[in-house]
N, C-alpha and C positions, 0 to 999 in steps of 0.2 A: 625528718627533723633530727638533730643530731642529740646526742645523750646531753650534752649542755642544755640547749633552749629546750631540750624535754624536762629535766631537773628544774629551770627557773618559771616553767608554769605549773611545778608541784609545788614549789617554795610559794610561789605568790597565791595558788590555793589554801595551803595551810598557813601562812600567814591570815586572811583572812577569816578561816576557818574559826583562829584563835581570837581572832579580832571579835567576830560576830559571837561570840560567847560571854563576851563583857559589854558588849551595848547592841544595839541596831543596825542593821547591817547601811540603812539611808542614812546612818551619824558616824557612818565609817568613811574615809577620805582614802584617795588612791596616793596620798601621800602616805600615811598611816599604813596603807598594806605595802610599798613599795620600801618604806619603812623596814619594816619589820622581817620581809624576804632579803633586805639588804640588796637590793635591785636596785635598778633605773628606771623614771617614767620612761623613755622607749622601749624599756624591756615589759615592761606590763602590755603599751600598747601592739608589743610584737605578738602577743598571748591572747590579747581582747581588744582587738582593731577597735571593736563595739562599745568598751569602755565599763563602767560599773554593770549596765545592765546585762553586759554578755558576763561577764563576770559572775552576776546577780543566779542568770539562768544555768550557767554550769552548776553553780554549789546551790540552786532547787534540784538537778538533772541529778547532783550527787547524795541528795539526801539529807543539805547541812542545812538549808533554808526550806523551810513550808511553803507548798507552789502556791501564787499567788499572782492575780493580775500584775504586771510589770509596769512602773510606776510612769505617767507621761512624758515622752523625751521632753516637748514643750515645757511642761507644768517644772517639771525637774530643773529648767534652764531658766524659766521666769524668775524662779526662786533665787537660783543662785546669783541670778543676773540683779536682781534689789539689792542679798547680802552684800554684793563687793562693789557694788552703786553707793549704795549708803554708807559703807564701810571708806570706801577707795576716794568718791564724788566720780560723776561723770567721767570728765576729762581725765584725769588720769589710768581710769580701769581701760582694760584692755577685752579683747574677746579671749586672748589664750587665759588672762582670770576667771573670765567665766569659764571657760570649760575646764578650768581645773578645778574649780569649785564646784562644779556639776559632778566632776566624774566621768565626764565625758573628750573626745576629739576635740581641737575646732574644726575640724571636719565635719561632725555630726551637729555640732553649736550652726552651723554656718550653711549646714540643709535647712535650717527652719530658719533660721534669721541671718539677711542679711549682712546688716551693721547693728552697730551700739543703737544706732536709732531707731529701727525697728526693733528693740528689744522696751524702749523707752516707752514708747507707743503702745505696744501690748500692754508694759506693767498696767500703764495709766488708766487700760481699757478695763483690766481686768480685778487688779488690786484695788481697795476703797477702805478707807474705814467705815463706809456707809454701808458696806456689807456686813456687819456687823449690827450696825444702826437699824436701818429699813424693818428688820425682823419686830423690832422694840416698837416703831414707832406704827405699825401693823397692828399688833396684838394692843395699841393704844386705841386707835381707831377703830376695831373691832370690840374694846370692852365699851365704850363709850356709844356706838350704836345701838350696842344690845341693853343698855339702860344702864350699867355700872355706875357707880358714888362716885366719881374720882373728882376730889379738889385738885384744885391749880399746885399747890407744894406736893403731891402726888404725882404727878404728871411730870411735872419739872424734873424731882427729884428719880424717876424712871428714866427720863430721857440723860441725865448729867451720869447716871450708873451707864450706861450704854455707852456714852461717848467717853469714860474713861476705860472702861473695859474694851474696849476697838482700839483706843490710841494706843493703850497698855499692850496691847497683841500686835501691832501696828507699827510698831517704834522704826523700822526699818525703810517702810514707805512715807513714815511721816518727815523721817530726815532726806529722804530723795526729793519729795515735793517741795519741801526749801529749797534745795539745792538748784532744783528745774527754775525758778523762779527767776534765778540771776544766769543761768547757766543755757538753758533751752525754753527761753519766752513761749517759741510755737507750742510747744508740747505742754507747757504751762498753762495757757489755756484750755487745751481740753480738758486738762485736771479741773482747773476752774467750775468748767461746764458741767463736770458731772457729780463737783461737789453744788455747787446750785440746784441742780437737780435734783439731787439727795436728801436734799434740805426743805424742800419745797412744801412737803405736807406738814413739820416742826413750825416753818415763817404762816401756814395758814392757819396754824391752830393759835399764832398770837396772835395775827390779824385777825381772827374772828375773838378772839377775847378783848380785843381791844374795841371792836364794834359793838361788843354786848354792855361795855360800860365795867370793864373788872378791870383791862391791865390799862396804861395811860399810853391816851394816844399821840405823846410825842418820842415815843419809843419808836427808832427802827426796827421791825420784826426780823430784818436780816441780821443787822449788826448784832442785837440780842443772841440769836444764836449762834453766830462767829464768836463773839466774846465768850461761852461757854464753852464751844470746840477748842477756842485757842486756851483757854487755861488750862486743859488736859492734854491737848498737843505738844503745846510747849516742855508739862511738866515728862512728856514722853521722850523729845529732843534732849532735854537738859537734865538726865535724871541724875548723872555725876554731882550738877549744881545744887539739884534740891535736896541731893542726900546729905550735902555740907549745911544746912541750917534754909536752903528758901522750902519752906513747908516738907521739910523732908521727913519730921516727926509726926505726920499726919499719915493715919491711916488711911484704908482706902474710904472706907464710910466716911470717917471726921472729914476729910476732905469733901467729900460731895456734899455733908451736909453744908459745912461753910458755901461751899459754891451756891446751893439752893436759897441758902439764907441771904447770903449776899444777891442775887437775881429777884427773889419775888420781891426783897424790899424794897427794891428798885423800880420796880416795873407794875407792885398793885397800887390800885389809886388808892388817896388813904385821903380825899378830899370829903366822897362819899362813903359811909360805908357801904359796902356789897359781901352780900355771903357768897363767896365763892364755891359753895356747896348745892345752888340755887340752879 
């Protein structure tokens, strides 16, 4: 190797060096380090064929990073494959986005997945705001077995904290699944499917409130609960808009509680009374 490309994989070391000392070396971009060497991306990949994570293992090998499992190429590419989805839409992101955004080749982007569409496909497989959800809606079904109090504005008010705390972490896949809608019908469907899925123990816990004589049985139990996903989704999609005046002065509580408030009066009968503590 000649004293040049020996010099520019010491630059692009201490560049990075300097880098991972002001934040995380996974919130560091190989723009930022190629940046800072005053390099070229082909010059990085002439040094780290392998990309961030050869990168990653030299400066553990050198003593700058603490050894540590090495993060998954997949898991690495999913991610970055939503950010510049969501960010870009479909149609116009590229795979060389993704793998710049990874840190990676498309080379290496392009061993695990073959097109945009296979990456589509995983997100949907993998990513959910229901992962999120399911935990909550779990720990509902397990206090309520073992004999737990919980009224109906209890229970609501759990599940409305849940789905705004998912979309709120979520905001990324929630603008993709729009996107899918108008953009990738097929793949839109299985999202479909596994948000139905998702939702399934939530639509039978109204359906069974609605059998015992609490909630009113011209309620849809689906639509019920799409109607409270969507008011946290959206406000995840639109947060520019809501920060201009649609509820953007609402906190996170003030906001669920109006959503709570606004659902049960909706939905308990109020022809009979019922102690919903019963």
């Amino acid at each position: 190797m000649s004293h040049e490309r020996a010099g520019g994989k010491a630059r692009l070391l201490k560049a990075a060096q300097l880098l991972v000392q002001e934040r995380s070396f996974d919130d560091v971009t190989v723009e930022e380090i190629i940046k800072r060497a005053n390099l070229s991306r082909p010059a990085f990949y002439y040094h780290f064929a392998g990309g961030k994570e050869e990168l990653r293992a030299t400066l553990v090998e050198r003593g700058v990073l603490p050894e540590e499992p090495v993060q998954d190429v997949r898991e690495l590419l999913l991610k970055a494959a939503l950010r510049v989805y969501a960010r870009s839409g479909v149609s116009a992101a590229t795979l060389e986005d993704i793998a710049s955004e990874a840190g990676v080749t498309k080379g290496a982007l392009c061993w695990h997945f073959h097109s945009k569409e296979d990456l589509l496909t995983e997100l949907i497989k993998q990513y959910s705001p229901h992962s999120f959800i399911d935990p909550v809606v779990e720990q509902l079904r397990q206090d309520m077995q073992s004999g737990a109090r919980l009224d109906d504005e209890v229970i609501v008010r759990r599940l409305a904290e849940a789905f705004y705390d998912a979309f709120n972490r979520q905001e990324d896949h929630t603008r993709l699944a729009i996107l899918l809608l108008y953009t990738h019908p097929e793949i839109a469907e299985l999202l479909t499917e596994k948000i139905v899925t998702g939702r399934k123990s939530i639509t039978d816990y109204v359906r069974k409130r609605q059998e015992d004589g609490y909630f009113r049985a011209e309620i849809n139990p689906a639509f019920l609960v799409q109607a409270m996903a969507t008011i946290f989704a959206m406000r995840a999609v639109g947060r520019g808009l809501y920060a201009r005046g649609l509820a953007g002065e609402l906190s996170r509580d003030a906001l669920i509680e109006q959503v709570v408030s606004l659902l049960l009066y909706g939905i308990v009968r109020r022809d009979t009374p019922v102690d919903s503590h019963e």
